[in-house]
N, CA and C atoms as an extended XYZ file, in Angstrom:
438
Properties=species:S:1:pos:R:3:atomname:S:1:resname:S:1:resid:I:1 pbc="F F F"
N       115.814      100.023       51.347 N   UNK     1
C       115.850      101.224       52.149 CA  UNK     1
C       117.272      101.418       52.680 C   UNK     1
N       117.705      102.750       52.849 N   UNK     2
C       118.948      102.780       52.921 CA  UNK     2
C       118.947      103.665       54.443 C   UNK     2
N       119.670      102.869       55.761 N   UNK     3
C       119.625      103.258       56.451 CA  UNK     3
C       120.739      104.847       57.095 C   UNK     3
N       120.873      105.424       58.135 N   UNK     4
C       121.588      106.316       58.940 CA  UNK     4
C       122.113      106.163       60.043 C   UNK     4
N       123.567      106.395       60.281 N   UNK     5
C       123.930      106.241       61.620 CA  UNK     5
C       124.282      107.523       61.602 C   UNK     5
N       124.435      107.972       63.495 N   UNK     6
C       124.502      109.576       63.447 CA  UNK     6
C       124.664      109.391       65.239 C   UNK     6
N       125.206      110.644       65.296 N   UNK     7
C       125.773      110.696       66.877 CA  UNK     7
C       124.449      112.346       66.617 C   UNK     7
N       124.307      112.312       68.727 N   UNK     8
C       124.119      113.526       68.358 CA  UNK     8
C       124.134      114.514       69.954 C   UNK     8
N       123.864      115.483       70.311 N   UNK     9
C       124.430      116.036       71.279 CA  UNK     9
C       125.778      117.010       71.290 C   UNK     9
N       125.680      117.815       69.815 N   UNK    10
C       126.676      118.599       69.620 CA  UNK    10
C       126.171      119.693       68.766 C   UNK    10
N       126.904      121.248       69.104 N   UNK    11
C       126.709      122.114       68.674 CA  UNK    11
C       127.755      122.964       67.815 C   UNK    11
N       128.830      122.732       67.984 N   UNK    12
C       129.760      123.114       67.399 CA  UNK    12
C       130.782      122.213       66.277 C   UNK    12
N       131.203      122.489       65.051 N   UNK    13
C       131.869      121.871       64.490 CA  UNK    13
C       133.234      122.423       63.844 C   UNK    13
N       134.519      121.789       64.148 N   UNK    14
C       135.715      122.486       63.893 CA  UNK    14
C       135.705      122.860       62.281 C   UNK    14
N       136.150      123.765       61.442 N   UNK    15
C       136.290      124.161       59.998 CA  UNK    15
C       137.487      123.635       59.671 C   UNK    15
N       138.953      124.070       60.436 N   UNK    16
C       140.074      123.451       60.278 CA  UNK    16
C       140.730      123.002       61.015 C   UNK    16
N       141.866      122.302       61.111 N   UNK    17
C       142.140      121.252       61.989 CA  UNK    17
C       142.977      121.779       62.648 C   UNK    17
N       142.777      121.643       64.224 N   UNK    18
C       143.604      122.381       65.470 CA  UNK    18
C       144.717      121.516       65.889 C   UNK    18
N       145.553      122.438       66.072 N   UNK    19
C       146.964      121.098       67.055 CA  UNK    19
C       147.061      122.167       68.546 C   UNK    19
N       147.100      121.776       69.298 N   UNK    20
C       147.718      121.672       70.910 CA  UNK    20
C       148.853      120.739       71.623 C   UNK    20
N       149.640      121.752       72.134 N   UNK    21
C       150.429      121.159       73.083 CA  UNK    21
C       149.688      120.898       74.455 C   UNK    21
N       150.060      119.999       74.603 N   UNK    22
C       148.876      119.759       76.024 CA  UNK    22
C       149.620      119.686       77.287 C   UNK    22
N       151.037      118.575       77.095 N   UNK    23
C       151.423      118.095       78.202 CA  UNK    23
C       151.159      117.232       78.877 C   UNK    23
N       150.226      116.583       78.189 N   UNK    24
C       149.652      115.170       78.369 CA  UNK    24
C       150.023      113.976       77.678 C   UNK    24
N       150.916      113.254       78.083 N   UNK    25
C       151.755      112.701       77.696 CA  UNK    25
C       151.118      110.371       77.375 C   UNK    25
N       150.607      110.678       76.623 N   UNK    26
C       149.969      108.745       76.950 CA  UNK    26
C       151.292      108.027       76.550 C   UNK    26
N       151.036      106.802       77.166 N   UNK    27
C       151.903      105.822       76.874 CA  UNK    27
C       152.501      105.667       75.617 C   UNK    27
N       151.453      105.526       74.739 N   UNK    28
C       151.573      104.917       73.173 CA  UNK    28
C       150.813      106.519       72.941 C   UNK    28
N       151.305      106.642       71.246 N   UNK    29
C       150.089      107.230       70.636 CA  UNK    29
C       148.515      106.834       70.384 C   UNK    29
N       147.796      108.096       70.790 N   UNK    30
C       146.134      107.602       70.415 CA  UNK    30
C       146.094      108.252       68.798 C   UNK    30
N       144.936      107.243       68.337 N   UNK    31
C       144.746      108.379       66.967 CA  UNK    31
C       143.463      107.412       66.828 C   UNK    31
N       142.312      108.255       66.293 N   UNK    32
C       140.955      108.073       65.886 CA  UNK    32
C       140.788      108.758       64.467 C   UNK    32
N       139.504      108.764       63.952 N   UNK    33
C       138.981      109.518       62.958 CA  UNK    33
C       139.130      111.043       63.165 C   UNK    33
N       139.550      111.373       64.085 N   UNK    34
C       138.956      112.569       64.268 CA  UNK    34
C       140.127      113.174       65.569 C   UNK    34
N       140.699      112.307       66.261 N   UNK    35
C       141.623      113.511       67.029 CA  UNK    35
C       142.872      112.194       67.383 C   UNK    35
N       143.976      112.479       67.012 N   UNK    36
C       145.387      111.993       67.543 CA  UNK    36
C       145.737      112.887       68.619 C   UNK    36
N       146.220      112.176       69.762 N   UNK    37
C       147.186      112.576       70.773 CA  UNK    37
C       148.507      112.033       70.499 C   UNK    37
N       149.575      112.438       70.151 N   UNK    38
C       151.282      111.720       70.476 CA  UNK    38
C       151.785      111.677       71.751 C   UNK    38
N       152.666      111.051       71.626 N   UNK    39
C       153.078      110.394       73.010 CA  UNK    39
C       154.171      111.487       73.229 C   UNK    39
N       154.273      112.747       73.069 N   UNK    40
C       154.759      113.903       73.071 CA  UNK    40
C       154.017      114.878       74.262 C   UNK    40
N       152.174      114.747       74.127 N   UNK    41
C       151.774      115.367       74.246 CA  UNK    41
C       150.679      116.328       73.073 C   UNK    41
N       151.326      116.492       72.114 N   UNK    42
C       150.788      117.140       70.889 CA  UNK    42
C       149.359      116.754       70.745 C   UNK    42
N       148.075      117.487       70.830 N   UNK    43
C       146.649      117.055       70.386 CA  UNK    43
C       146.048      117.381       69.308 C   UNK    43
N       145.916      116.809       68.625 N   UNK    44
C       145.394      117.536       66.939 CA  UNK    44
C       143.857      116.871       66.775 C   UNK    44
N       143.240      117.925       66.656 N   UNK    45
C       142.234      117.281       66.223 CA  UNK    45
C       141.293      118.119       64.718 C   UNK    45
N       141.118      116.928       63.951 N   UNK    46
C       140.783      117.000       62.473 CA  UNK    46
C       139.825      118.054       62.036 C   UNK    46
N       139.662      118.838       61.098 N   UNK    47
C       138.553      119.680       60.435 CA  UNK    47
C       137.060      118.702       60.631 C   UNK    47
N       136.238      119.048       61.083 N   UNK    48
C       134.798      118.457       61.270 CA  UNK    48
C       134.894      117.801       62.116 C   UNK    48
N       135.712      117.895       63.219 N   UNK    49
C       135.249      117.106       64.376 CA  UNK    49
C       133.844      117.810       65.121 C   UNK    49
N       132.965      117.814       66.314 N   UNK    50
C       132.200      118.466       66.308 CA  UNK    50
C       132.032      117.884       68.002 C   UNK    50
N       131.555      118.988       68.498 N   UNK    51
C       131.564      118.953       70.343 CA  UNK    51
C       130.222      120.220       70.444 C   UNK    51
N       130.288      120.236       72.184 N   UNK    52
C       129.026      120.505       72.430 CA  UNK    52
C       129.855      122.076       73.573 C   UNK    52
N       130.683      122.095       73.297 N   UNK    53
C       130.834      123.417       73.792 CA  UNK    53
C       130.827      123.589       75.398 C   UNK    53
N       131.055      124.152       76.030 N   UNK    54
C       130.889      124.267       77.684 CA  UNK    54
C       129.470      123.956       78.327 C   UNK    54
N       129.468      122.847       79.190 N   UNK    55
C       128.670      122.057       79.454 CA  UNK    55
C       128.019      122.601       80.751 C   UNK    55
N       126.488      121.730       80.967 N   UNK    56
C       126.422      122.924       82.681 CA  UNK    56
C       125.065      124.063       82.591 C   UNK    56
N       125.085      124.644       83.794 N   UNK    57
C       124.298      126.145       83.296 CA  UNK    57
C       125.399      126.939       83.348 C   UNK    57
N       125.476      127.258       82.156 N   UNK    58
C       126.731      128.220       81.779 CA  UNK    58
C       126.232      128.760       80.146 C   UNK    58
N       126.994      129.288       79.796 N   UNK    59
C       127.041      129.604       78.395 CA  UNK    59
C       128.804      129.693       77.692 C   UNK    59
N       128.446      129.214       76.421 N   UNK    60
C       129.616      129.517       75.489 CA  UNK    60
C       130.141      130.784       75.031 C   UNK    60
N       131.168      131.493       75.306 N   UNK    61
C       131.979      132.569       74.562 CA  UNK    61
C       133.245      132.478       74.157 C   UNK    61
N       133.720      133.244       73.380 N   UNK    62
C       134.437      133.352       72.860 CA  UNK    62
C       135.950      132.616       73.456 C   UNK    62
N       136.025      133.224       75.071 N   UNK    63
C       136.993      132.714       75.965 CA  UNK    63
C       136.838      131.147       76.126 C   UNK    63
N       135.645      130.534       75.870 N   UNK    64
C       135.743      128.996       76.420 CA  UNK    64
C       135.822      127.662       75.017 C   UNK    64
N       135.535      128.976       73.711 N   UNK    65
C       135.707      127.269       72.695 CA  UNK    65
C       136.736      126.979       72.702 C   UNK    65
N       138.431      127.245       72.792 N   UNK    66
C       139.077      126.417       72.324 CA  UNK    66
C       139.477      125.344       73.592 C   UNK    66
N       139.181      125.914       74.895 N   UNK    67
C       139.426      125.128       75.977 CA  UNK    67
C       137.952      123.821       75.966 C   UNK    67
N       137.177      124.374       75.736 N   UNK    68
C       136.106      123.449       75.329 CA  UNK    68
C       136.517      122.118       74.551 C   UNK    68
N       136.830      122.469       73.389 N   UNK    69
C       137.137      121.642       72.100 CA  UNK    69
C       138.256      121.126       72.784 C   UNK    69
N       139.321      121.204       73.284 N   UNK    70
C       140.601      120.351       73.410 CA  UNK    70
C       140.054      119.276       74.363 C   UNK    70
N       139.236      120.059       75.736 N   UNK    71
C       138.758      119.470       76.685 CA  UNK    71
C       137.947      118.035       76.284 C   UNK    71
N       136.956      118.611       75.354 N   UNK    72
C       135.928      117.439       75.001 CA  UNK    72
C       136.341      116.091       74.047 C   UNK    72
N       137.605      116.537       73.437 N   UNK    73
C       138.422      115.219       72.449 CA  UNK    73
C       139.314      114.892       73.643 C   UNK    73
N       139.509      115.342       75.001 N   UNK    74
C       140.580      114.546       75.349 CA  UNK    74
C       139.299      113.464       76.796 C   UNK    74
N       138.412      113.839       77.097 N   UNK    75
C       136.966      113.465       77.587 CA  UNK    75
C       137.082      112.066       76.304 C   UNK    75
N       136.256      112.511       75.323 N   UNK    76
C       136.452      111.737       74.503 CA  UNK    76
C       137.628      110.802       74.388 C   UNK    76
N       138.656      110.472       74.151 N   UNK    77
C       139.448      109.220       74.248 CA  UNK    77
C       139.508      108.992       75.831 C   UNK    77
N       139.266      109.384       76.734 N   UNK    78
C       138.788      108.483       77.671 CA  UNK    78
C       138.065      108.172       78.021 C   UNK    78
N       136.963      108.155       77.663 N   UNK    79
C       135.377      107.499       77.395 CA  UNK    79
C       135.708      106.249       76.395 C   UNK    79
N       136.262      106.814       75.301 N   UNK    80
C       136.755      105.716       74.616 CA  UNK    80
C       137.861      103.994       75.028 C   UNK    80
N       138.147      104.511       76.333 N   UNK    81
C       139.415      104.094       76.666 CA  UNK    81
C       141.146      104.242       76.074 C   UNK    81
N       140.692      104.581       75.187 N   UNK    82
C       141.791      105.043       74.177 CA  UNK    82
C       143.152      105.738       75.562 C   UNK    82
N       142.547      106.934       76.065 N   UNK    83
C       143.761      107.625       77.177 CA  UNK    83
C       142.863      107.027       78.155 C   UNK    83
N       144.293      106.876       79.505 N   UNK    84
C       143.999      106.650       80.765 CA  UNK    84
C       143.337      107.335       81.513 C   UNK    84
N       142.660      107.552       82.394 N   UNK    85
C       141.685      108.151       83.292 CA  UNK    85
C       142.800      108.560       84.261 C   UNK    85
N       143.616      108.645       84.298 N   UNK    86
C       144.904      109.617       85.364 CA  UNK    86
C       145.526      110.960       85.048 C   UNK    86
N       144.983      110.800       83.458 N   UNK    87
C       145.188      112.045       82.827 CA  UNK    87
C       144.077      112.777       83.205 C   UNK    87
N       142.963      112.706       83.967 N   UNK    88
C       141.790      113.748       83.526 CA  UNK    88
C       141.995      115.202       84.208 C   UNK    88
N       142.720      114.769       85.314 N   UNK    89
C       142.967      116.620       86.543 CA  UNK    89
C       143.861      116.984       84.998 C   UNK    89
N       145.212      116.582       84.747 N   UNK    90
C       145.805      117.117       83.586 CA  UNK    90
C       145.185      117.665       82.054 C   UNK    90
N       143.588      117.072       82.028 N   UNK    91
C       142.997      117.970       81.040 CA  UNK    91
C       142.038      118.862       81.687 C   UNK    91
N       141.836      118.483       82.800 N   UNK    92
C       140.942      120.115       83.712 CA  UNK    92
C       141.876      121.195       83.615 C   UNK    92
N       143.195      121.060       83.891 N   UNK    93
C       144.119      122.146       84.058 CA  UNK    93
C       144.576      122.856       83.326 C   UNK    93
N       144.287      121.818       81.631 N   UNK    94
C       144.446      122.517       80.301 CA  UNK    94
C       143.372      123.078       80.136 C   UNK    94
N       142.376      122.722       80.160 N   UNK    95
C       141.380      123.542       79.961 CA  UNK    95
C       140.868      124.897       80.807 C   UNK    95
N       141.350      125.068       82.170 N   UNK    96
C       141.444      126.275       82.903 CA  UNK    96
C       142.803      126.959       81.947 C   UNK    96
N       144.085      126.466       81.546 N   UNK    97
C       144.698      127.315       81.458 CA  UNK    97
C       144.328      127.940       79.972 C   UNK    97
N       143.633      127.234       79.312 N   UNK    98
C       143.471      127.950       77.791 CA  UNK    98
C       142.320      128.913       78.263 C   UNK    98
N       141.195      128.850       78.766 N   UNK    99
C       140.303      129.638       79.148 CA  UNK    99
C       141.127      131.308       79.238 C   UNK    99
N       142.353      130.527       80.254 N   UNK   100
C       142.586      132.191       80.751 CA  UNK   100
C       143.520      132.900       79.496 C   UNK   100
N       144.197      131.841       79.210 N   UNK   101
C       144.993      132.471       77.754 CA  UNK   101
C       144.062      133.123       76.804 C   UNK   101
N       142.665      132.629       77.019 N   UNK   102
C       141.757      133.236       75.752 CA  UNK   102
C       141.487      134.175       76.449 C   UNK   102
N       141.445      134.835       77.561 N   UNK   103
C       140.776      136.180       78.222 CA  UNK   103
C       139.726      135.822       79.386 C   UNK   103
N       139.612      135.046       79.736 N   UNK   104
C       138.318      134.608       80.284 CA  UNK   104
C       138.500      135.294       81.504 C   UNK   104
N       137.688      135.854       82.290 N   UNK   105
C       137.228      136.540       83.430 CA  UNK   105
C       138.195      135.555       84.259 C   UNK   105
N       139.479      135.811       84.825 N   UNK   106
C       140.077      134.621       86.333 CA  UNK   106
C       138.555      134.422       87.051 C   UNK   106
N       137.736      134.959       87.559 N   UNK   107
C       136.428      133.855       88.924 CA  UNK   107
C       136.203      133.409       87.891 C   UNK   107
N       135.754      133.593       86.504 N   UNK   108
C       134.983      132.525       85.484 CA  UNK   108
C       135.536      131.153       85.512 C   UNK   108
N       137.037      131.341       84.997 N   UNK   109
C       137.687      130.702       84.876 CA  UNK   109
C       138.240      129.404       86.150 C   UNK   109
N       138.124      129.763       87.206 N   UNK   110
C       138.752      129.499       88.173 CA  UNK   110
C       136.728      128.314       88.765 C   UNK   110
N       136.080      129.035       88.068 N   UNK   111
C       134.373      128.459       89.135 CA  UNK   111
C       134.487      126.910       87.958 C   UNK   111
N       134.754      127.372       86.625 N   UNK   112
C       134.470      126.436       85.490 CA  UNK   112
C       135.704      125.435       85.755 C   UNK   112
N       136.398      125.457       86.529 N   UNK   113
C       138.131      124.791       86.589 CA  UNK   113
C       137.047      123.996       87.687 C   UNK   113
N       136.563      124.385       88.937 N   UNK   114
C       136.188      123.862       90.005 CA  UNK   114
C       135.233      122.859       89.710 C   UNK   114
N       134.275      123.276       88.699 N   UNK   115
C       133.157      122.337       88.147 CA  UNK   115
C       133.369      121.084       87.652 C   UNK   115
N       134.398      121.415       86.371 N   UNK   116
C       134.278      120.061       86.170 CA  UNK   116
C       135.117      119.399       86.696 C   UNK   116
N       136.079      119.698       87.671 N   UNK   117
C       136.683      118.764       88.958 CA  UNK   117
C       135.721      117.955       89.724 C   UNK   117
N       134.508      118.857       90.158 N   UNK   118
C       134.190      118.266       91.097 CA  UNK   118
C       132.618      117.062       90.392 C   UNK   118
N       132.311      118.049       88.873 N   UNK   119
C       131.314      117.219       88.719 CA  UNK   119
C       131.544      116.292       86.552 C   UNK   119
N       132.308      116.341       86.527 N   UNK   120
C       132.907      116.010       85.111 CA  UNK   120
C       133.220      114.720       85.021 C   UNK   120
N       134.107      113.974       86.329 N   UNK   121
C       134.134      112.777       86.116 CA  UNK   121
C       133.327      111.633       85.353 C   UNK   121
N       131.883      111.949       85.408 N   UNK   122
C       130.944      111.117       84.721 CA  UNK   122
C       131.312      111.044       83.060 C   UNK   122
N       131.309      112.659       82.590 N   UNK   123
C       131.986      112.325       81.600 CA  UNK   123
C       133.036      112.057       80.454 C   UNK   123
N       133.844      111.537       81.642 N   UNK   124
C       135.794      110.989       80.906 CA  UNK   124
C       135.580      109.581       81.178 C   UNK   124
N       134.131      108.915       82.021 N   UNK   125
C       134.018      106.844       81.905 CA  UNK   125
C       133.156      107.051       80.760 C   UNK   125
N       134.099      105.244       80.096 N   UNK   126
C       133.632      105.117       79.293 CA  UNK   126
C       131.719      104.361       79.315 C   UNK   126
N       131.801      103.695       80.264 N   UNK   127
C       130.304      103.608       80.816 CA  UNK   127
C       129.105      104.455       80.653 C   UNK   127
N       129.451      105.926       79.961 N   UNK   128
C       128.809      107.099       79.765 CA  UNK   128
C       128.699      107.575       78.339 C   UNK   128
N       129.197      106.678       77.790 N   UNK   129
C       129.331      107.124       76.144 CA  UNK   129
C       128.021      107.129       75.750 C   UNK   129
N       127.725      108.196       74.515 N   UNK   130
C       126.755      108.264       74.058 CA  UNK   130
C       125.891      107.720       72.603 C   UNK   130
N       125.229      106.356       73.307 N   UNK   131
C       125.205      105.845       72.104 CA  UNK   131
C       124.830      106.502       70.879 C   UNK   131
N       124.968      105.624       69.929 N   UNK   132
C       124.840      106.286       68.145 CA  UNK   132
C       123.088      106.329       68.168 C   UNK   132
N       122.785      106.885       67.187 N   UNK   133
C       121.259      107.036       66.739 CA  UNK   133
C       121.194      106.385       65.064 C   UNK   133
N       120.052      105.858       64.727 N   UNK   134
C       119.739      105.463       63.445 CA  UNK   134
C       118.487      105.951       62.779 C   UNK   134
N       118.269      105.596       61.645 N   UNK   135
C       117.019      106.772       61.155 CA  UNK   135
C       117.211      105.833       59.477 C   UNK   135
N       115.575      105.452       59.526 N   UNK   136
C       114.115      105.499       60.033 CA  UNK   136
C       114.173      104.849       60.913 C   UNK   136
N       113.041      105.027       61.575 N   UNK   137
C       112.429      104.397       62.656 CA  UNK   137
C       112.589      102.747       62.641 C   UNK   137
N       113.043      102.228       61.441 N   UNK   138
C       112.814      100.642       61.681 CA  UNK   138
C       113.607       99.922       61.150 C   UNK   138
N       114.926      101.045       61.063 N   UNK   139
C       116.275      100.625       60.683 CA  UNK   139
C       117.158       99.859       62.147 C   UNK   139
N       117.663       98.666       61.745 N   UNK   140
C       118.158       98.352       62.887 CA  UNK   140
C       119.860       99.486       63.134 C   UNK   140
N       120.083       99.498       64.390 N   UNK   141
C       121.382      100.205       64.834 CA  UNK   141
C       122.470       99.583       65.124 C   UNK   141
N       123.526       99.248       64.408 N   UNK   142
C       124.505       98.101       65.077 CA  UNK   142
C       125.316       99.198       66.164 C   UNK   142
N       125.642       97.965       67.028 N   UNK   143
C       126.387       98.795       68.191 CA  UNK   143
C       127.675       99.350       67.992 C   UNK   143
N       128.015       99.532       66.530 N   UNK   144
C       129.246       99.914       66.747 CA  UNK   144
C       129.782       99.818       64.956 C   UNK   144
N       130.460      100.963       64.632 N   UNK   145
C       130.766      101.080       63.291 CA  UNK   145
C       131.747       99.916       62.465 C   UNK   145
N       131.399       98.850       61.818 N   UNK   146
C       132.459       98.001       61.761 CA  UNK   146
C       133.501       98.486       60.416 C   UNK   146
């Protein structure tokens, strides 16, 4: 029997691969399967990466995927530990400022900046990661892709 590993908790998936200047500057370069940060700042992240879009009671438009997507790979390497957790106000602030670059309503923009300040922290620890899923039912799951 041939087993499945699979993440899941996402709705959106990138087609081609995005770069951002962020201004977020890590020590060393990060780089994963799926999104490099340089020690520039520069955030690229790969064709098929895949995120869950603006989190919350809220809804997704047009104004919030790309602040979404940068937001949730840079969440992501610090969940990972990969980036430091001192960076996170510095990716709230990217992510308010792309919002407004995309058009987003300023109160939209400015309530969604406040949110995940005040309630997001949970997810930039890595203590919060979301484990993998396996399939069938009686496939074992290793903790971690070797």
């Amino acid at each position: 029997m041939s087993c499945i590993q699979y993440g899941t908790g996402y709705k959106y998936q990138l087609r081609r691969p995005h770069v951002e200047r962020t201004g977020i500057k890590p020590d060393r370069p990060v780089v994963t399967d799926w999104i490099a940060l340089d020690k520039d700042g520069t955030l690229t992240i790969s064709a098929g990466y895949a995120w869950d879009g603006a989190s919350g009671p809220t809804y997704d438009s047009k104004s919030s995927m790309r602040g979404s997507l940068d937001h949730d790979a840079l969440y992501q390497l610090m969940r990972m530990g990969l980036l430091d957790h001192k960076h996170r106000a510095e990716a709230d602030a990217l992510f308010h400022r792309i919002c407004r670059e995309d058009g987003m309503w300023p109160p939209r923009a400015w309530l969604w900046h406040l949110a995940v300040r005040v309630f997001a922290d949970p997810a930039s620890d890595p203590a919060n990661a979301v484990p993998d899923q396996c399939a069938p039912c009686d496939c074992p799951c290793p903790s971690s892709l070797a």
